[in-house]
mmCIF entry with sequence, helices, sheets and N, C-alpha, C, O atoms, coordinates in Angstrom:
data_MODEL
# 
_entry.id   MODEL 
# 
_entity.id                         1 
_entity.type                       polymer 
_entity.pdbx_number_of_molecules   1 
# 
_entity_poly.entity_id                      1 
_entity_poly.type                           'polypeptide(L)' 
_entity_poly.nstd_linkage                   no 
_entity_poly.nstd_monomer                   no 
_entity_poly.pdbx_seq_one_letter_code       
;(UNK)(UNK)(UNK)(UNK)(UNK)(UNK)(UNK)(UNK)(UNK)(UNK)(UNK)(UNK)(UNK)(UNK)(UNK)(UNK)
(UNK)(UNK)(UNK)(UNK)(UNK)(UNK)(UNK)(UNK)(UNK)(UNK)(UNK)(UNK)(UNK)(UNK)(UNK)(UNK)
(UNK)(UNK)(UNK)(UNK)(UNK)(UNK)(UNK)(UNK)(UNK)
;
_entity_poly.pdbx_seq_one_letter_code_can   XXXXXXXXXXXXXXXXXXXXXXXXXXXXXXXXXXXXXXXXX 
_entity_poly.pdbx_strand_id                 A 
# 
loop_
_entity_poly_seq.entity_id 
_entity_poly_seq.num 
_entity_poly_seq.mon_id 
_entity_poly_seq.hetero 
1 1  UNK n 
1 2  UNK n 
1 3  UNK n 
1 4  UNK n 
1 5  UNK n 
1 6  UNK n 
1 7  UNK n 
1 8  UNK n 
1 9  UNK n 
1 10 UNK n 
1 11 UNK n 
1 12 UNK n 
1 13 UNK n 
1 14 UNK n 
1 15 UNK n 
1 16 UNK n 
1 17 UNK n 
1 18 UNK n 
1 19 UNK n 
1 20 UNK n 
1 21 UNK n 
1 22 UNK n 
1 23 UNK n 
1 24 UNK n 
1 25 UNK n 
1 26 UNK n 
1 27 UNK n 
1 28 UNK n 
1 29 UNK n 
1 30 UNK n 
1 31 UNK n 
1 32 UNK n 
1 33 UNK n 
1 34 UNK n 
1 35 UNK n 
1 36 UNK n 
1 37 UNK n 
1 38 UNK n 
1 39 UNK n 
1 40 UNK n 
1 41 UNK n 
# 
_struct_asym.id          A 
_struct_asym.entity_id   1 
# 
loop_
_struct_conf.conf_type_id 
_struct_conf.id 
_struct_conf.pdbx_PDB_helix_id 
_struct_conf.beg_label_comp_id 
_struct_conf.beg_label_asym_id 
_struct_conf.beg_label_seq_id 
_struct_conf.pdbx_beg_PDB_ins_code 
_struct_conf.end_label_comp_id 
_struct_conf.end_label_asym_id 
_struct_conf.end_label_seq_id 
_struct_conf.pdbx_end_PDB_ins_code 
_struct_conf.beg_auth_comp_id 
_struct_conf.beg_auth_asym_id 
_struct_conf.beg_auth_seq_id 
_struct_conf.end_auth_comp_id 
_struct_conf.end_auth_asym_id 
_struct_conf.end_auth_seq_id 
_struct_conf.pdbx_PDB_helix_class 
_struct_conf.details 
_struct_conf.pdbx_PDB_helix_length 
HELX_P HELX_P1 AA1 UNK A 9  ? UNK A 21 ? UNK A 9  UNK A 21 1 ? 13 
HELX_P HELX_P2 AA2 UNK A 26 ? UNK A 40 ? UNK A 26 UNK A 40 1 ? 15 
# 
_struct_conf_type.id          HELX_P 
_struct_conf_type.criteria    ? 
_struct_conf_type.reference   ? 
# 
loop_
_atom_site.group_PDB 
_atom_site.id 
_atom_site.type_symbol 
_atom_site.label_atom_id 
_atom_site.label_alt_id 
_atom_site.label_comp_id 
_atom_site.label_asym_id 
_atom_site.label_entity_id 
_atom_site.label_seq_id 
_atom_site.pdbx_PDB_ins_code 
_atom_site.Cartn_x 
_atom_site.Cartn_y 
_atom_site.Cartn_z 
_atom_site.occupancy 
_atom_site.B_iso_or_equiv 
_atom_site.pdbx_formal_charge 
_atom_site.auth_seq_id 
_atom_site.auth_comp_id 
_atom_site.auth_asym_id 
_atom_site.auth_atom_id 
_atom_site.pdbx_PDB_model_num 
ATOM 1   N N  . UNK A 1 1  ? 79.319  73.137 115.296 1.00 0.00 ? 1  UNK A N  1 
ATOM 2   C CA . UNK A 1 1  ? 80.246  74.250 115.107 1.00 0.00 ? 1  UNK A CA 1 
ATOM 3   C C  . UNK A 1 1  ? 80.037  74.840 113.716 1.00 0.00 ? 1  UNK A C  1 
ATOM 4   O O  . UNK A 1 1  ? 79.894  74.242 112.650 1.00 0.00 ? 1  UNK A O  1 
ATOM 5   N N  . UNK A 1 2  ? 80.050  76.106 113.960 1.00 0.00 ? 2  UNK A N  1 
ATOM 6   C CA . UNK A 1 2  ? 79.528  76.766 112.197 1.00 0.00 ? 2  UNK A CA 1 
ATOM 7   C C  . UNK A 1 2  ? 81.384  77.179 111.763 1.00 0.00 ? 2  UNK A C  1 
ATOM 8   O O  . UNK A 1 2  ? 82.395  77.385 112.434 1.00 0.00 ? 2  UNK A O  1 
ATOM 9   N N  . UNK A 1 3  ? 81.019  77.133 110.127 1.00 0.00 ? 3  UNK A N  1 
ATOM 10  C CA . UNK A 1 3  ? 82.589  77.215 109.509 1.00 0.00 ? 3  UNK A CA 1 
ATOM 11  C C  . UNK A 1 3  ? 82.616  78.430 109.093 1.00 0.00 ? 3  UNK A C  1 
ATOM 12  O O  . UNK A 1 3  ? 81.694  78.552 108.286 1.00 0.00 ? 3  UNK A O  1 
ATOM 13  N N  . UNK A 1 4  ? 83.380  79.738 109.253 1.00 0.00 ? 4  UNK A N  1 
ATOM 14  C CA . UNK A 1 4  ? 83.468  81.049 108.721 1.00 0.00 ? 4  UNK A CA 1 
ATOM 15  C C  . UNK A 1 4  ? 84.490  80.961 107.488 1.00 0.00 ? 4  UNK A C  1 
ATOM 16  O O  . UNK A 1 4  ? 85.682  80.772 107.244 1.00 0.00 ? 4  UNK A O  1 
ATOM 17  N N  . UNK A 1 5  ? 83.087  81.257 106.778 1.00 0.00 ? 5  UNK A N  1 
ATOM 18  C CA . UNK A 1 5  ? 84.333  81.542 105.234 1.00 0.00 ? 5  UNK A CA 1 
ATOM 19  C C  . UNK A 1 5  ? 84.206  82.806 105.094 1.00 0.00 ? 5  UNK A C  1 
ATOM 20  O O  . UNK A 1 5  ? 83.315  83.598 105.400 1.00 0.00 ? 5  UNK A O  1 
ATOM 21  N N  . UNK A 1 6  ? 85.531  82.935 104.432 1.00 0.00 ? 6  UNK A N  1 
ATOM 22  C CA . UNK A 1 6  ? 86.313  84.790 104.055 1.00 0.00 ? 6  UNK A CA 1 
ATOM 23  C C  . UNK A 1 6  ? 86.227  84.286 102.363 1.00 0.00 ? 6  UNK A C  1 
ATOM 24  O O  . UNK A 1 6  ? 86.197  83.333 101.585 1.00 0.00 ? 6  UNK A O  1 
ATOM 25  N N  . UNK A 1 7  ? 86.218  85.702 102.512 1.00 0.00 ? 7  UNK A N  1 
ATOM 26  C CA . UNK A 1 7  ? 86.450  86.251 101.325 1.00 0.00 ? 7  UNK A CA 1 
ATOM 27  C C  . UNK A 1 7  ? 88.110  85.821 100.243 1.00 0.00 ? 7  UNK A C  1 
ATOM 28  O O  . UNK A 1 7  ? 88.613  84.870 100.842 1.00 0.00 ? 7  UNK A O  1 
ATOM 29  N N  . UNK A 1 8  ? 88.569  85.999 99.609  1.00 0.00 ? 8  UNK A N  1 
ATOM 30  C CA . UNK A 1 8  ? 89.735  85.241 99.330  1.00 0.00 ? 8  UNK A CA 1 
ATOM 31  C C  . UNK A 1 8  ? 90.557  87.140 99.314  1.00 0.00 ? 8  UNK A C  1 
ATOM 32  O O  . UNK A 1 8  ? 91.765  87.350 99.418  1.00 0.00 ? 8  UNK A O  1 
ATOM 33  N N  . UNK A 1 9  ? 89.787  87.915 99.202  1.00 0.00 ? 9  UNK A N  1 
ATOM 34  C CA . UNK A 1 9  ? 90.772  89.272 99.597  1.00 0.00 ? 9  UNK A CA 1 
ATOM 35  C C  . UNK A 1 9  ? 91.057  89.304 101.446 1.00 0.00 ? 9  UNK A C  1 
ATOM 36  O O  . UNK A 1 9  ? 92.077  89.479 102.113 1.00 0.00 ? 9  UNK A O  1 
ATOM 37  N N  . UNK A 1 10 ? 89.820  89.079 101.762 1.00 0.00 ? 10 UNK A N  1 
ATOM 38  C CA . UNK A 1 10 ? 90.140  89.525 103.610 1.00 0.00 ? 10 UNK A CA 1 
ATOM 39  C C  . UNK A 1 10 ? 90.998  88.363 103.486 1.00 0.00 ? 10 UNK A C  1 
ATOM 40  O O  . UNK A 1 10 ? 91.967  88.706 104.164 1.00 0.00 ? 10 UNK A O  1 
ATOM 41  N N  . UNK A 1 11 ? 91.286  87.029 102.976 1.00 0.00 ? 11 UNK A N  1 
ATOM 42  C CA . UNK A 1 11 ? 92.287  86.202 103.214 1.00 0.00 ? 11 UNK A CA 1 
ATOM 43  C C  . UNK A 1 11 ? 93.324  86.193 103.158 1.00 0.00 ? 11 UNK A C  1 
ATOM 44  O O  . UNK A 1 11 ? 94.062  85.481 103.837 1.00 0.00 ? 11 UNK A O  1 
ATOM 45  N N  . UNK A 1 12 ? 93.792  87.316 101.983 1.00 0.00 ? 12 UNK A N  1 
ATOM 46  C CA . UNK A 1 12 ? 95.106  87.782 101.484 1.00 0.00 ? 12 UNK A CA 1 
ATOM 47  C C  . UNK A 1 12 ? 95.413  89.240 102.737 1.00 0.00 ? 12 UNK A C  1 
ATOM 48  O O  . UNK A 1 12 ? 96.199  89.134 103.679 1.00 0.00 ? 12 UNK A O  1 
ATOM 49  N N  . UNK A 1 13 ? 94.909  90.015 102.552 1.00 0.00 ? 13 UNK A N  1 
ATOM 50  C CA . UNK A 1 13 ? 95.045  90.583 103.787 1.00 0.00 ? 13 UNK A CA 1 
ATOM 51  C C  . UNK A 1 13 ? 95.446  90.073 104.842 1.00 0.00 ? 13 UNK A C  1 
ATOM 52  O O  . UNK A 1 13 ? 96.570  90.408 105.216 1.00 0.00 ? 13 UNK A O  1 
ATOM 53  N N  . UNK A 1 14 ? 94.652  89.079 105.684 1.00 0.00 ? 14 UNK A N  1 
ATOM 54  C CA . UNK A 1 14 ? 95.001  88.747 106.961 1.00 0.00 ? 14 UNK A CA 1 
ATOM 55  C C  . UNK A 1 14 ? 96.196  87.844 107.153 1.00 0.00 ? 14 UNK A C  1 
ATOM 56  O O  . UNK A 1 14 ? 96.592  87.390 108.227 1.00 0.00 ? 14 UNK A O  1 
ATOM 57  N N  . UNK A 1 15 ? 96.885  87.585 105.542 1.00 0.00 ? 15 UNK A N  1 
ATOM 58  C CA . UNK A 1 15 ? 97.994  86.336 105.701 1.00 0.00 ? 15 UNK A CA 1 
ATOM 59  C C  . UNK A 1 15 ? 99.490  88.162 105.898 1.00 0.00 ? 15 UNK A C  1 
ATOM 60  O O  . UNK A 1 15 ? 100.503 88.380 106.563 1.00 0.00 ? 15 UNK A O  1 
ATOM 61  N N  . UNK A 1 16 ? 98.633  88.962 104.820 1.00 0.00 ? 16 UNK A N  1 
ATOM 62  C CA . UNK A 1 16 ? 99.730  89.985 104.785 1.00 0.00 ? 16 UNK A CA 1 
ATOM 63  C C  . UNK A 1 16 ? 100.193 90.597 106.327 1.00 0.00 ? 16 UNK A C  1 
ATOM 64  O O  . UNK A 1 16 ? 101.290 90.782 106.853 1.00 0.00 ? 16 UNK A O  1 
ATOM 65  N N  . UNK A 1 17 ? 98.689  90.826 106.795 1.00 0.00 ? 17 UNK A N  1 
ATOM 66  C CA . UNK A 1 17 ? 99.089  91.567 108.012 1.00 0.00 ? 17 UNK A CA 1 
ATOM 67  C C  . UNK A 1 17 ? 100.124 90.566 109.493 1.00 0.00 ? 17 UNK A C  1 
ATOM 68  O O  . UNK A 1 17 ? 100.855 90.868 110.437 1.00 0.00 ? 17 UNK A O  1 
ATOM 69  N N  . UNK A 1 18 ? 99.389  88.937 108.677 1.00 0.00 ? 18 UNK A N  1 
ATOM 70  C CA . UNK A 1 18 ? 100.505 88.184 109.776 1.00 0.00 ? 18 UNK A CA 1 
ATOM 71  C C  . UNK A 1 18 ? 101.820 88.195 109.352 1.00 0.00 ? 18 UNK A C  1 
ATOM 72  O O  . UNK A 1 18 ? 102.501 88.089 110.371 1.00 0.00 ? 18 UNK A O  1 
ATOM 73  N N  . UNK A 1 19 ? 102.413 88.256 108.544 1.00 0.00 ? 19 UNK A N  1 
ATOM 74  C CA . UNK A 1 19 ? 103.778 88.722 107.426 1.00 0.00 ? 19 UNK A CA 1 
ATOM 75  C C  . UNK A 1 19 ? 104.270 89.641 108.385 1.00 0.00 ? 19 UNK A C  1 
ATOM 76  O O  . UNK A 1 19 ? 105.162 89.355 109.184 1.00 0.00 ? 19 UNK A O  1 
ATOM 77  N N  . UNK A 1 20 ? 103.525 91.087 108.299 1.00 0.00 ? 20 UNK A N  1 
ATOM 78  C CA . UNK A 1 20 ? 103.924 91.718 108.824 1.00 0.00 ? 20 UNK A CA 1 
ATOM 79  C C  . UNK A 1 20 ? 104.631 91.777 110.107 1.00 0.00 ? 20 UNK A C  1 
ATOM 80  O O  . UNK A 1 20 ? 105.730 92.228 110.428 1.00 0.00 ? 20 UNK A O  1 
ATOM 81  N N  . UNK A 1 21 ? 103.477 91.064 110.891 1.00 0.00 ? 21 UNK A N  1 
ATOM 82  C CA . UNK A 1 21 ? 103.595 91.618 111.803 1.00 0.00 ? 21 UNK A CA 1 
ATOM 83  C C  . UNK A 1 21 ? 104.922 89.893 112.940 1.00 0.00 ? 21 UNK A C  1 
ATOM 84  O O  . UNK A 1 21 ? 105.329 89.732 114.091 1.00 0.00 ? 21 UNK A O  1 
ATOM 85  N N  . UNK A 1 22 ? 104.986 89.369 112.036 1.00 0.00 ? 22 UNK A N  1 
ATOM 86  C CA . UNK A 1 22 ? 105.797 88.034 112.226 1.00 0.00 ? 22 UNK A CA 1 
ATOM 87  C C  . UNK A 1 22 ? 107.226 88.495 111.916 1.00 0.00 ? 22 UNK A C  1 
ATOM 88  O O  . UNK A 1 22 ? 108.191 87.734 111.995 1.00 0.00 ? 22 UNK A O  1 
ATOM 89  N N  . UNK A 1 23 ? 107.308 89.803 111.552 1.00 0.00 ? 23 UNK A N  1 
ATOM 90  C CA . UNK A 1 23 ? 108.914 89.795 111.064 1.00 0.00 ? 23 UNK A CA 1 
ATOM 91  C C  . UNK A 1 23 ? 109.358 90.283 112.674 1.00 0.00 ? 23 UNK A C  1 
ATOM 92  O O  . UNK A 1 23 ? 110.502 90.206 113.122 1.00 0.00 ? 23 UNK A O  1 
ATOM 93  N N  . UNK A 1 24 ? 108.199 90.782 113.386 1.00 0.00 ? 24 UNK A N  1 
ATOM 94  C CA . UNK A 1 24 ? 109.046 90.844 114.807 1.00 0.00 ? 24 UNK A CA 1 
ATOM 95  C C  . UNK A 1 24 ? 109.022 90.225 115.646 1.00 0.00 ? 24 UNK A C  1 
ATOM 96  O O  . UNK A 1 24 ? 109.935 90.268 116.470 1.00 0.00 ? 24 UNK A O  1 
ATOM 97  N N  . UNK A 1 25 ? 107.750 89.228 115.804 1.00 0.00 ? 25 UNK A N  1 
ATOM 98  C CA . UNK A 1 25 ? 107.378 88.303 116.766 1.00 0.00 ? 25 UNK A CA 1 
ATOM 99  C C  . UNK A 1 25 ? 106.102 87.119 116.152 1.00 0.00 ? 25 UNK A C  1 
ATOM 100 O O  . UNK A 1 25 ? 105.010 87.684 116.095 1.00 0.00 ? 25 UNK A O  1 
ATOM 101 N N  . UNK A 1 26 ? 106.069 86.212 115.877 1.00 0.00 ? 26 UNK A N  1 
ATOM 102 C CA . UNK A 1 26 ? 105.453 84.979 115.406 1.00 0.00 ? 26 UNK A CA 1 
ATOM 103 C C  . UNK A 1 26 ? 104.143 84.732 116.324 1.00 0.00 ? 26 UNK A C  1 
ATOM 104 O O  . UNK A 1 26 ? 103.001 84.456 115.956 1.00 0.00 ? 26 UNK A O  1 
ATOM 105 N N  . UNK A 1 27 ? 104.600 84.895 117.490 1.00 0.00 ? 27 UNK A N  1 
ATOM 106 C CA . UNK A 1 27 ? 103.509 84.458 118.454 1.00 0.00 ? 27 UNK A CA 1 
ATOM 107 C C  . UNK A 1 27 ? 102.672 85.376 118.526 1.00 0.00 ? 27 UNK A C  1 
ATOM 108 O O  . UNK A 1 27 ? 101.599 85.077 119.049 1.00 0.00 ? 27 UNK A O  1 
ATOM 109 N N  . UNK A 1 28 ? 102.901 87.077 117.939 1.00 0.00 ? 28 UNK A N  1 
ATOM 110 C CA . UNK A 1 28 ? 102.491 88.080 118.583 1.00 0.00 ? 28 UNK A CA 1 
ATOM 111 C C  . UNK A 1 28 ? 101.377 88.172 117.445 1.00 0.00 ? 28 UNK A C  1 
ATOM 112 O O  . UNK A 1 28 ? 100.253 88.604 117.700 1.00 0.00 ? 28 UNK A O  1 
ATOM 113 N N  . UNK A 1 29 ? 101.891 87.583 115.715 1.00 0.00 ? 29 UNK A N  1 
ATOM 114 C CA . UNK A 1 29 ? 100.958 87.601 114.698 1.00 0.00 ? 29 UNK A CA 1 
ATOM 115 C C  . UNK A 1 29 ? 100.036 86.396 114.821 1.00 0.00 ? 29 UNK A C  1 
ATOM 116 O O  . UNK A 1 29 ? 99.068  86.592 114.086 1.00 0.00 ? 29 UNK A O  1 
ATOM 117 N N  . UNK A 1 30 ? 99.939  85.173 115.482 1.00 0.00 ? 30 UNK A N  1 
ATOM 118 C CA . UNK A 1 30 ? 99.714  84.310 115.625 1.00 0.00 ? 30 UNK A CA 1 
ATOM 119 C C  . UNK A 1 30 ? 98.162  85.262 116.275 1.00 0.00 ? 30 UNK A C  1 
ATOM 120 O O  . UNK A 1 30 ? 97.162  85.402 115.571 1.00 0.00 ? 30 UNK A O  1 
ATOM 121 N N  . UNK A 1 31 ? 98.272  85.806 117.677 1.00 0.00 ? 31 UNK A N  1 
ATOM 122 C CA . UNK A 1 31 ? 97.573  86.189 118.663 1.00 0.00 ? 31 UNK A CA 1 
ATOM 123 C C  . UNK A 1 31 ? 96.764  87.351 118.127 1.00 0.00 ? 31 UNK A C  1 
ATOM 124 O O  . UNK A 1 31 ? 95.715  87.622 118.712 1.00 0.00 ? 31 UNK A O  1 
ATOM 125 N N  . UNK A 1 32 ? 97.176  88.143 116.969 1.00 0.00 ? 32 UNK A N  1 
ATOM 126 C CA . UNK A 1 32 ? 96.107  89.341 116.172 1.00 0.00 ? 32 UNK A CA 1 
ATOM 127 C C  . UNK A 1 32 ? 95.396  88.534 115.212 1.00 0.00 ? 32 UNK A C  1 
ATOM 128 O O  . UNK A 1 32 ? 94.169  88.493 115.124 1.00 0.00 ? 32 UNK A O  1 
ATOM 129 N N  . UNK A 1 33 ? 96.058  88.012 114.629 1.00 0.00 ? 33 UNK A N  1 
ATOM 130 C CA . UNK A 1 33 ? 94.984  87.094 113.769 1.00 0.00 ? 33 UNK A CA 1 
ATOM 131 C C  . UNK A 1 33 ? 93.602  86.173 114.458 1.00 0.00 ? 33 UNK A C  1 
ATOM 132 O O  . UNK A 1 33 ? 92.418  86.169 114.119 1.00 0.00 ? 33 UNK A O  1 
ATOM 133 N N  . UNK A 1 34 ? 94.469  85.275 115.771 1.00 0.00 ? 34 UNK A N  1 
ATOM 134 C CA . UNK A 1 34 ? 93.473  84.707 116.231 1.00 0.00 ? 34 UNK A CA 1 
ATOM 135 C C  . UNK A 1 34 ? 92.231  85.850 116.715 1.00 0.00 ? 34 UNK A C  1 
ATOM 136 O O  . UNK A 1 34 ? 91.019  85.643 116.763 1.00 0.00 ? 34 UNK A O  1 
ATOM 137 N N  . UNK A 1 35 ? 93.178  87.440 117.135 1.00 0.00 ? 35 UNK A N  1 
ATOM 138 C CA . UNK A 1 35 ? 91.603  88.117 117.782 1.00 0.00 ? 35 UNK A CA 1 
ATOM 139 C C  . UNK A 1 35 ? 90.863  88.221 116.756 1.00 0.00 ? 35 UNK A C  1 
ATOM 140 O O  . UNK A 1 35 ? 89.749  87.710 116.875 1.00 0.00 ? 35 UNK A O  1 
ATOM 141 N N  . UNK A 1 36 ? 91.135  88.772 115.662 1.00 0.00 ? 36 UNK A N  1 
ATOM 142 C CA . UNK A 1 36 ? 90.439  89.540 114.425 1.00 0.00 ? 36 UNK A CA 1 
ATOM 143 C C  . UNK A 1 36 ? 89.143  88.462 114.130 1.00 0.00 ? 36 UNK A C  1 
ATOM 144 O O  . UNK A 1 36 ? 87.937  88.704 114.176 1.00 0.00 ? 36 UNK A O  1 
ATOM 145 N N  . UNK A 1 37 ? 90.002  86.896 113.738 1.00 0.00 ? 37 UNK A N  1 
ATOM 146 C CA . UNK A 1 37 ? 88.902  85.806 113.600 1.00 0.00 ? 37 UNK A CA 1 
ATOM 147 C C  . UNK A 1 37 ? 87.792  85.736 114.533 1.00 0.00 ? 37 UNK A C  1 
ATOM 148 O O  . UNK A 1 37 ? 86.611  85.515 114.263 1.00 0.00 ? 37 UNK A O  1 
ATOM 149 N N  . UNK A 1 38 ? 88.372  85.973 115.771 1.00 0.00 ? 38 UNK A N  1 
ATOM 150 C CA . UNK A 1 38 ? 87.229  85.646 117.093 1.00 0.00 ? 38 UNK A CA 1 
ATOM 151 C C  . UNK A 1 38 ? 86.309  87.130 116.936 1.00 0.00 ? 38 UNK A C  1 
ATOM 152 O O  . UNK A 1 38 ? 85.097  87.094 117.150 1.00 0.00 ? 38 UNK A O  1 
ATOM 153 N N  . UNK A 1 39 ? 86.868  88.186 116.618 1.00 0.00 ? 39 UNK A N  1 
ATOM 154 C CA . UNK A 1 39 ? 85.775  89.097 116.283 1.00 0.00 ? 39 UNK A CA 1 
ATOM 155 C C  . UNK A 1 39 ? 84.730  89.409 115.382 1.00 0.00 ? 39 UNK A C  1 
ATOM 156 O O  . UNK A 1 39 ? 83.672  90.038 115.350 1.00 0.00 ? 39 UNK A O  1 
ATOM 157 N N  . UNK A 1 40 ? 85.502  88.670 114.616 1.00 0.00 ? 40 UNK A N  1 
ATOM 158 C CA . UNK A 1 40 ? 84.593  88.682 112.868 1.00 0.00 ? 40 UNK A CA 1 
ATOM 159 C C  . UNK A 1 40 ? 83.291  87.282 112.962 1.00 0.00 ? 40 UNK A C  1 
ATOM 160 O O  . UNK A 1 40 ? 82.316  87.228 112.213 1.00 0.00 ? 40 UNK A O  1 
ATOM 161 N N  . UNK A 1 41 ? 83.662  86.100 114.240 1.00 0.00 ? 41 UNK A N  1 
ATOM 162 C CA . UNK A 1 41 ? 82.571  85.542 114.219 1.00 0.00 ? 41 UNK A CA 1 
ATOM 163 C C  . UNK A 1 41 ? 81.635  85.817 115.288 1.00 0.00 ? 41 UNK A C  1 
ATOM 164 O O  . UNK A 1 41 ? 80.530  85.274 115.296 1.00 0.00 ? 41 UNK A O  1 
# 
């Protein structure tokens, strides 16, 4: 299994955009994050 390392900005980003997007649904930021990761590898 290969390990994807980020950047420590796309990291701060992607914690912001789960912030965001967790103030309405947890599972729903849970599920954009997981796509974004699965796209970026």
């Amino acid at each position: 299994m290969k390990q994807l390392k980020i950047n420590p900005q796309v990291y701060d980003d992607l914690l912001s955009i789960k912030e965001f997007i967790s103030e309405d649904s947890l599972e729903e930021a849970q599920r954009v994050i997981g796509k974004i990761l699965d796209d970026i590898e």
